[in-house]
N, C-alpha and C positions, 0 to 999 in steps of 0.2 A: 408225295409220301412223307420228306422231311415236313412239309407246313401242317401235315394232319400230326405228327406226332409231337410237335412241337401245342398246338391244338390242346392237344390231348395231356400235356404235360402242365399246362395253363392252368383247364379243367383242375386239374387233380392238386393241383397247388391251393385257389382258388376254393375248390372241394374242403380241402385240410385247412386252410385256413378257415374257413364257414362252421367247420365242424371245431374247433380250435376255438372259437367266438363260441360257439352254446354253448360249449360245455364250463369257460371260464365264466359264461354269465350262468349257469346253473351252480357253480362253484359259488360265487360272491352270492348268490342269493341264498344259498346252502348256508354260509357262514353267517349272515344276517339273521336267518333264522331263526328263532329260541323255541325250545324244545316245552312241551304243550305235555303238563303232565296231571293228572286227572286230581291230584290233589296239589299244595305247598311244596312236598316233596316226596322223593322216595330214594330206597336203597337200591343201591347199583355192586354186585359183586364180578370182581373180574378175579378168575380162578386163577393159580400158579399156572402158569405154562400158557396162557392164551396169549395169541398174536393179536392184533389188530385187525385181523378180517372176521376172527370168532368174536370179538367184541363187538365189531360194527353190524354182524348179526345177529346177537343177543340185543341188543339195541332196538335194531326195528323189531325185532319178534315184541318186547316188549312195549313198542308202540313210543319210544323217546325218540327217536329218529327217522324219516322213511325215505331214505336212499344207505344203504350202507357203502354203496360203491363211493361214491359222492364224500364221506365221512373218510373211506381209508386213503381216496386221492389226496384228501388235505393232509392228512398224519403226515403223509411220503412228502407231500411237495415242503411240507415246513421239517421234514426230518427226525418227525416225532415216533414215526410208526414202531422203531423197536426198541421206546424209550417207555412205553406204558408199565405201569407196576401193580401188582395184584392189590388185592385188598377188597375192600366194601366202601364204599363212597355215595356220600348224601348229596344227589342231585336235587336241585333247587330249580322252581315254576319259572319259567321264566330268560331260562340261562342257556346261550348261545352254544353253536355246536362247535367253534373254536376253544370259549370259554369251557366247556365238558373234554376236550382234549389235551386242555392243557392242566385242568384237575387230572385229568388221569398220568400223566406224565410226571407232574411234580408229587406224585403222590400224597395228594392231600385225601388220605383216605382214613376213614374212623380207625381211632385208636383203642385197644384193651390193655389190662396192666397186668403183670403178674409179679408179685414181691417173692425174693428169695430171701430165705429167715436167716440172720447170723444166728451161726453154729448150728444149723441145719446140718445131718450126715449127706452125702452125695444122695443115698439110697430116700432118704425123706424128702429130699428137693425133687427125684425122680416121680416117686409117689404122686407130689402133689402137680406136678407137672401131667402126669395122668389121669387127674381126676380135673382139669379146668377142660370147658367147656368149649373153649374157643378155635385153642392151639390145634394143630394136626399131629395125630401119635402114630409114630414109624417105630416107635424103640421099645414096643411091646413086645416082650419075651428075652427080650437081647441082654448078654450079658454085661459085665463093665469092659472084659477086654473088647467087644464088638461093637458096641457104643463107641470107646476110643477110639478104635480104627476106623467108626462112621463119619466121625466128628475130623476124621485126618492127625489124631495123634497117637497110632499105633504105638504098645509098647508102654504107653505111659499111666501111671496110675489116676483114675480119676478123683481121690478125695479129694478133699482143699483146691480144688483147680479153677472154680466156678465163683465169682463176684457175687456177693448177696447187696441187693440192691433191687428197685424196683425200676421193671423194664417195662417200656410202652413198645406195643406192635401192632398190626394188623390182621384181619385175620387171614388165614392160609397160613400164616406162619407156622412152621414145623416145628416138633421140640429138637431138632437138629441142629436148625439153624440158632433157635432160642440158646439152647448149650454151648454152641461155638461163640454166639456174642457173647455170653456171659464169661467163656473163657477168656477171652481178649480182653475183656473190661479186666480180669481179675490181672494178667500180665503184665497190662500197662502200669497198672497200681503198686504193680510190686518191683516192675523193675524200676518206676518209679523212685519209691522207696527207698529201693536198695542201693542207689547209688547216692541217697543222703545220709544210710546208715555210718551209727559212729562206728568210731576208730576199735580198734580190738576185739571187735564182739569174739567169741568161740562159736562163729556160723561159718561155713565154707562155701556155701550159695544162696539166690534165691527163694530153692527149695527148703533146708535146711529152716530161712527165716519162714516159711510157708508153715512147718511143720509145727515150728515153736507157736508161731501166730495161734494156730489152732487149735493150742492146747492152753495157750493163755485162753480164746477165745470161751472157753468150756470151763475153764476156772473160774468167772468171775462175769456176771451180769454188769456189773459195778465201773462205767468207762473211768471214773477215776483212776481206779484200787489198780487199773493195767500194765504201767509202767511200773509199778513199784512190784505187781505178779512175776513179771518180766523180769525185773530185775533179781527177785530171790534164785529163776530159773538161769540164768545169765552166770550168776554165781557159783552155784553149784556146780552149770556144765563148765566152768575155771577148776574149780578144787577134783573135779574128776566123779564128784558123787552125786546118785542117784536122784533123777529128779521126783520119785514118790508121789505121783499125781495119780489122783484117783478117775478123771477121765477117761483115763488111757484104761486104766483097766475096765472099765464099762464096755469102750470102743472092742477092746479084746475079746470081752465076752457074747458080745454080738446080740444075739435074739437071746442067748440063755441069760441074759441078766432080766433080773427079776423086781429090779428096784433097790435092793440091799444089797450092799458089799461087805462081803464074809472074809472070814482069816485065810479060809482056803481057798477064796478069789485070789489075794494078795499073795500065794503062793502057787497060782496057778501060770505056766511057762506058755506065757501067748508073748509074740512079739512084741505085745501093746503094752508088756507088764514092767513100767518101769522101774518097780519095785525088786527086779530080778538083775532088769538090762541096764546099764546105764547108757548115758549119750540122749538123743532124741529118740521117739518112735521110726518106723524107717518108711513111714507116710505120716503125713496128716491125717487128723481124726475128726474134722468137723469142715465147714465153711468161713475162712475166720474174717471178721469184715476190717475194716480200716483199720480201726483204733487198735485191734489187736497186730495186725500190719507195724504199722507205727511203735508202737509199744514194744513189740521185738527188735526192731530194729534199730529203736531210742529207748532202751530203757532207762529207770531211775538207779542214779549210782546207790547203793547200800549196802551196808555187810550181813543187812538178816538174810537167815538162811533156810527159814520156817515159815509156815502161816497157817492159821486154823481159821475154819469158819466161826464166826461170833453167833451167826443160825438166824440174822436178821440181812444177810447178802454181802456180808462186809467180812473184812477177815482182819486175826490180828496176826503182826510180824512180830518173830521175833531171832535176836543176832544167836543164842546157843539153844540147845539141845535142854537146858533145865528152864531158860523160862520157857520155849513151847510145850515143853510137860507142864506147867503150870500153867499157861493158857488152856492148853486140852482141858485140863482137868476141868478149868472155871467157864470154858463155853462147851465142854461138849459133854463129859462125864454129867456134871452136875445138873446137866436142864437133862440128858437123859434119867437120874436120878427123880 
């Protein structure tokens, strides 16, 4: 009885290793192989959430592979199986089923752009985040406080929070995910920033320089004209008086602004009115990109304490209240005349 199960134990060794031999030689010929594909190339989409067993069945369905069992043993033995990343990916005639796994793990997969505009509202970034064709939209309907809490920063206001910049991604990408990088990019830059801001500024955080950013941002196309913008606002928030920017009351009056700002816009009690409030707004009013980052938090030293548009994107400074009556007069009155 011991000699038969000893026998029998031989077998079964013998067995496993036989079976242990075909399948590493079906393995090495699997990896040899290169995938036979009816044209130069084609697009290969791996959706959010697929494992590597739905992959390696989408695969053979679509005739690039025809073992998928064979495909997800390689992923596991080399460690790749739960390293795959979504996307769309241009598989090439020719190219091995190692070489297709390890595209897909390093994600080398087609890229789209999408540019967010300085001085874009949060609400016109959303917009246009809605209408590209690529991204996936979850945040159809949702407000900003439910957005915030989707994005994980409950409580927090979303203006100015968002980096304008142009982002590369894949597709599947959500505008969730889109909004949280874009948040991060914007952090890094400012706290950046902020801790090579000068000495003294009249900011108390961050946010504070976020807010000011964003209204220089809205002031003035002109990346020169921004530190010396900065700096007339820098000044004022010293002497304790109103910084009288005509942004902020646009931002205040929301959809009812019509294009024109009237006397009883400037007398109209929105938070945004800083003709009423002094201090900052008590958000941000725009997207504000670097330069205005920067600008706020280096401005140019000066004593002017005015500026009027020239009506050609340029503005003139000036140190009293009688020459900016006489600039008004000579760029704004008189070309309205």
């Amino acid at each position: 009885m011991k000699k038969l199960l000893k026998n029998l134990v031989v077998l079964g060794l013998v067995g496993s290793l036989a079976v242990a031999g075909v399948v590493a030689l079906q393995l090495w010929r699997f990896q040899q192989k290169t995938i036979d594909l009816e044209g130069s190339e084609t697009i290969f989409l791996i959706r959010s959430g697929s494992n590597i067993t739905t992959i390696a069945q989408e695969l053979t369905r679509q005739q690039i592979i025809d073992d998928p069992w064979l495909f997800v043993l390689l992923a596991r033995l080399q460690g790749l199986d739960t390293r795959v990343r979504a996307g769309e990916y241009r598989l090439v005639h020719g190219t091995s089923a190692e070489a297709l796994l390890r595209q897909f793990t390093e994600g080398n997969s087609i890229q789209y752009s999408f540019t967010v505009i300085e001085g874009w509202t949060f609400r016109q970034m959303l917009a246009a985040l809605a209408r590209d064709p690529i991204i996936e939209h979850r945040l159809e309907g949702k407000d900003d406080a439910e957005i915030m809490r989707l994005l994980g920063y409950e409580g927090e206001h979303p203006e100015g929070r968002f980096f304008p910049d142009t982002y590369r991604f894949p597709r599947g990408t959500s505008d969730i995910e889109f909004l949280r990088r874009a948040y991060h990019v914007m952090q890094r830059h400012l706290q950046r920033e902020w801790e090579k801001r000068a000495p003294d500024l009249p900011l108390d955080s961050p946010y504070e320089a976020l807010t000011l950013a964003s209204i220089i941002e809205k002031e003035t196309a002109v990346g020169e004209e921004r530190p010396m913008i900065a700096g007339v606002f820098v000044e004022r928030l010293r002497r304790g008086m109103r910084l009288q920017t005509d942004p902020t009351i646009i931002y205040g009056l929301g959809d009812e602004f019509d294009g024109d700002i009237r006397y009883r816009d400037l007398r109209r009690d929105t938070p945004y009115n800083t003709y009423l409030h002094a201090g900052l707004t008590p958000t941000p009013i725009a997207l504000p990109g670097l330069d205005s980052i920067r600008a706020a938090l280096q401005p140019a030293a000066t004593d002017a304490l005015f500026f009027v548009s020239k009506g050609d994107g340029t503005h003139q400074f000036s140190e009293t209240l009688e020459q900016h009556n006489a600039a008004v007069r000579r760029y704004q009155l008189n070309q309205q005349q």
